[in-house]
C-alpha positions in Angstrom: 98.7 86.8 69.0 101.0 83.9 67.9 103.8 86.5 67.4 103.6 88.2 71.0 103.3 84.5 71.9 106.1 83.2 70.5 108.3 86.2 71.7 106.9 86.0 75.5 107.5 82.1 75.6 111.4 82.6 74.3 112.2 85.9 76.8 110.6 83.9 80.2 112.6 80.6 79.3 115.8 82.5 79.5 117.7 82.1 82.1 117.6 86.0 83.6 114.7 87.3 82.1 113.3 90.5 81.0 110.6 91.1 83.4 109.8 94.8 82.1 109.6 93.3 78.9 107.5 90.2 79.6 105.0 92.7 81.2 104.8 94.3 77.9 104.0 91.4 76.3 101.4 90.5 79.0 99.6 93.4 78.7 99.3 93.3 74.8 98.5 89.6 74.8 95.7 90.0 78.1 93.8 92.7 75.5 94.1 90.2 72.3 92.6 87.4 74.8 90.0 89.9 75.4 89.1 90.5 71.5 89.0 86.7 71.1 87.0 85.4 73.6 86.6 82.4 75.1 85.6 79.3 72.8 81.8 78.3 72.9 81.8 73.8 73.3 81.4 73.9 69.8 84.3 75.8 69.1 86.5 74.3 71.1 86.0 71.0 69.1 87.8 73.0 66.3 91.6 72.6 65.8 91.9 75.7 65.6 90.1 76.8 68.3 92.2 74.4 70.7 95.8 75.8 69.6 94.3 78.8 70.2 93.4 77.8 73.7 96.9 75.9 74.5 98.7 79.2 73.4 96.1 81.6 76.1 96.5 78.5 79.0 100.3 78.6 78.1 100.4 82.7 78.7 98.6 82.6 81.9 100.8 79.9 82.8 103.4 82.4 82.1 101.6 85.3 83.7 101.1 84.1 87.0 104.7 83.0 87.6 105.2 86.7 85.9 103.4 88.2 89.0 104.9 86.5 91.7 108.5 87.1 91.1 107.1 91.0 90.7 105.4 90.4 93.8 101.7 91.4 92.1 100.0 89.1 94.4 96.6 90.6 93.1 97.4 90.2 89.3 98.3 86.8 90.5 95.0 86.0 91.6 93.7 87.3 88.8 95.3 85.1 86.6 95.2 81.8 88.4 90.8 82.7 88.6 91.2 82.6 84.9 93.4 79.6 84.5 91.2 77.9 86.4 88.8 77.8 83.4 91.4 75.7 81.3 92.4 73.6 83.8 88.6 72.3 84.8 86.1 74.0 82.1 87.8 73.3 79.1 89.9 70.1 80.1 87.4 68.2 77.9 88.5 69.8 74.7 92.4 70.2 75.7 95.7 67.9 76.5 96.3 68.3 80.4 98.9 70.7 81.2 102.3 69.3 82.4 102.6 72.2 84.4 98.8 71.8 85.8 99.6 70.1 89.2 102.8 72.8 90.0 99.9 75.8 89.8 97.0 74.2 91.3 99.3 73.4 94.6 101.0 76.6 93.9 97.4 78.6 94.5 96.6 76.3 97.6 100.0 77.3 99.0 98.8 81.1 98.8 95.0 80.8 99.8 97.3 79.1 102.6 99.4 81.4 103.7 97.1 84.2 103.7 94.8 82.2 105.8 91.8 81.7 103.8 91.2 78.3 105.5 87.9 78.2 103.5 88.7 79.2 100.4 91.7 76.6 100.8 88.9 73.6 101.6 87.0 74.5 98.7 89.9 74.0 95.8 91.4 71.0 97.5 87.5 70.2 97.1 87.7 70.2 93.2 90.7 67.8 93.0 90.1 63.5 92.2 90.9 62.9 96.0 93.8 59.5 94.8 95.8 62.8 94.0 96.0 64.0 97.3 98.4 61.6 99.2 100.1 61.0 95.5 100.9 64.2 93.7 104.3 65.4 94.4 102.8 69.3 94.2 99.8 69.3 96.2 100.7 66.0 98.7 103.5 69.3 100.3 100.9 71.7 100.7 98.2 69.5 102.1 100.6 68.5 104.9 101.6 72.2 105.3 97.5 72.8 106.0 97.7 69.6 108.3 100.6 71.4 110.6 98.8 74.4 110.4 96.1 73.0 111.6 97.5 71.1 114.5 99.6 73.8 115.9 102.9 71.7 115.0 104.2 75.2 113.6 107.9 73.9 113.6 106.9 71.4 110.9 106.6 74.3 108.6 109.6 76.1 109.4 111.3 72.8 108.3 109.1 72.2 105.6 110.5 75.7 103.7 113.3 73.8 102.6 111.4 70.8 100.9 109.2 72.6 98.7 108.8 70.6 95.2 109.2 74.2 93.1 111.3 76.9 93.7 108.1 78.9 92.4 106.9 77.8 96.0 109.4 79.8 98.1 107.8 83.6 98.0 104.3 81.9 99.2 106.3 79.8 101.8 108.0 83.1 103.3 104.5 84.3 104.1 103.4 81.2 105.1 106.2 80.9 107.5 105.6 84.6 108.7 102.3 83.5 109.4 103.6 80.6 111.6 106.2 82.6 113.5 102.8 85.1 113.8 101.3 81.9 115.6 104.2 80.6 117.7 104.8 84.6 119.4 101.0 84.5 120.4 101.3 81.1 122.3 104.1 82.5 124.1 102.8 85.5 124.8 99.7 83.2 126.4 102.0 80.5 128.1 104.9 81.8 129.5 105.2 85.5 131.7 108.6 86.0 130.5 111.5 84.4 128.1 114.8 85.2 127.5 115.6 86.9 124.1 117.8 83.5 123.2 115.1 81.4 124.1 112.7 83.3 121.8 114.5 83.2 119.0 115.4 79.5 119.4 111.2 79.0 119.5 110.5 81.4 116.5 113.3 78.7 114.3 115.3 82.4 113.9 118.7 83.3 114.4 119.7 84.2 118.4 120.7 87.7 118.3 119.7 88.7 114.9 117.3 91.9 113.6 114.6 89.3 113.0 114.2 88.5 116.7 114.0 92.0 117.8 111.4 93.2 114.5 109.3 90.4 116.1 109.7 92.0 120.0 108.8 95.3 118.4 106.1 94.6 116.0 104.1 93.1 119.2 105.4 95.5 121.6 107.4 93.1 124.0 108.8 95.1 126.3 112.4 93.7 128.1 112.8 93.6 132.1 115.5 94.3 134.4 117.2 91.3 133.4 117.1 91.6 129.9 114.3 89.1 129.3 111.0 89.8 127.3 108.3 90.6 130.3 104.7 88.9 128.2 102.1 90.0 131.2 99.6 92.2 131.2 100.1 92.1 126.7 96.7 90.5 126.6 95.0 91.8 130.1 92.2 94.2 129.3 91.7 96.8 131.0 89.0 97.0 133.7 85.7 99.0 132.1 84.2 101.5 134.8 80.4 101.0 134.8 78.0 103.3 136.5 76.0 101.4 138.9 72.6 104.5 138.8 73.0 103.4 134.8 72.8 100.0 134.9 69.7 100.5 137.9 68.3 102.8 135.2 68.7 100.3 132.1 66.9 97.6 134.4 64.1 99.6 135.6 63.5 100.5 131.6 63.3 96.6 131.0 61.2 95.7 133.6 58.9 98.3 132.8 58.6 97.3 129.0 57.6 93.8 130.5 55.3 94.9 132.4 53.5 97.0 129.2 53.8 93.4 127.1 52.2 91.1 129.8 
């Protein structure tokens, strides 16, 4: 294993990587972690047990920021479920990661943006609570859940540009996404119509651009006569015919069934 290690750890800290490559090396390092196993207490007091485990930690390290430039969102999942082990199973037996605080945010930021609200509550649960205000990774992303939260969508949109880890910015596109998702719903509830400028201007996207109009057509905005974006009758449901000889029939039914219980 130390070999495939050693030659995953040199290709990813180049500055353009080899991403076919580091896959490679994933895949044959992922089977040896397999044949190993994971270290029993006992073990894991064992010097030799422990580099072992820094060099595995170090790979998934590796891995997940592997599968989100790749955009493997599940692998990614997969590999910050098993980090997790080293991070809070094993951190009596191993040196802290420096990197620890970057990927624990880093997986907050993504149970965000997908809105697992829930999911999101229940990590944040497992962390020493001083580090929340305090850390410099997870302090970002607990005020992105706060905006979230409060409907103060335009907070995030500004917050893209703040992130602590360029690692952060695939997770923040989504998350923003999800916000401009948001923002065209309230408009679609407050206002009857709005000018394709004015839009654009409330979803913190360019006036005029192809992002405006992907929005308008994903959610089927249709435009007036004067060239505005007409939002009533989106979310009017239409009026259900219901026979009235049915709904006489269904009570009769119930009443009769009473009737047999009393």
């Amino acid at each position: 294993m130390s070999h495939y290690y050693k030659e995953l750890k040199s290709e990813w800290e180049k500055r353009a990587p080899n991403l076919a490559r580091c896959g490679q090396l994933l895949d044959v390092l992922k089977l040896e972690l397999v044949r190993v196993g994971f270290a029993s207490p006992q073990e894991a007091l064992q010097p030799k047990s422990q580099q072992q485990m820094v060099m595995s930690r170090d790979m998934l390290e590796i891995a997940v920021e592997h599968s989100i430039t790749v955009k493997d969102y599940a692998a990614f999942e997969r590999y910050m479920a098993q980090l997790n082990m080293y991070y809070y199973d094993y951190d009596k037996y191993l040196q802290a990661s420096s990197q620890m605080y970057k990927f624990l945010g880093l997986n907050l930021l993504y149970m965000l943006a997908h809105n697992r609200i829930a999911d999101f509550h229940i990590e944040l649960e497992r962390l020493p609570s001083a580090l929340l205000l305090e850390n410099p990774f997870i302090q970002p992303v607990l005020a992105l859940e706060n905006y979230y939260m409060e409907g103060r969508y335009n907070k995030i949109l500004q917050a893209k540009r703040s992130m602590p880890s360029a690692i952060y910015a695939s997770f923040m596109d989504m998350l923003v996404n999800t916000a401009r998702d948001e923002i065209a719903s309230c408009m679609e509830k407050s206002y009857d119509k709005m000018s394709p400028k004015q839009a654009a201007l409330r979803l913190g996207l360019k006036p005029g651009g192809a992002d405006v109009a992907a929005i308008a057509n994903k959610r089927s905005w249709p435009l007036d006569d004067q060239g505005n974006y007409n939002f009533i009758g989106l979310h009017t449901k239409p009026k259900e015919m219901v026979s009235a000889k049915e709904i006489a029939g269904n009570t009769l039914t119930y009443a009769h069934e009473l009737e047999k219980i009393v």
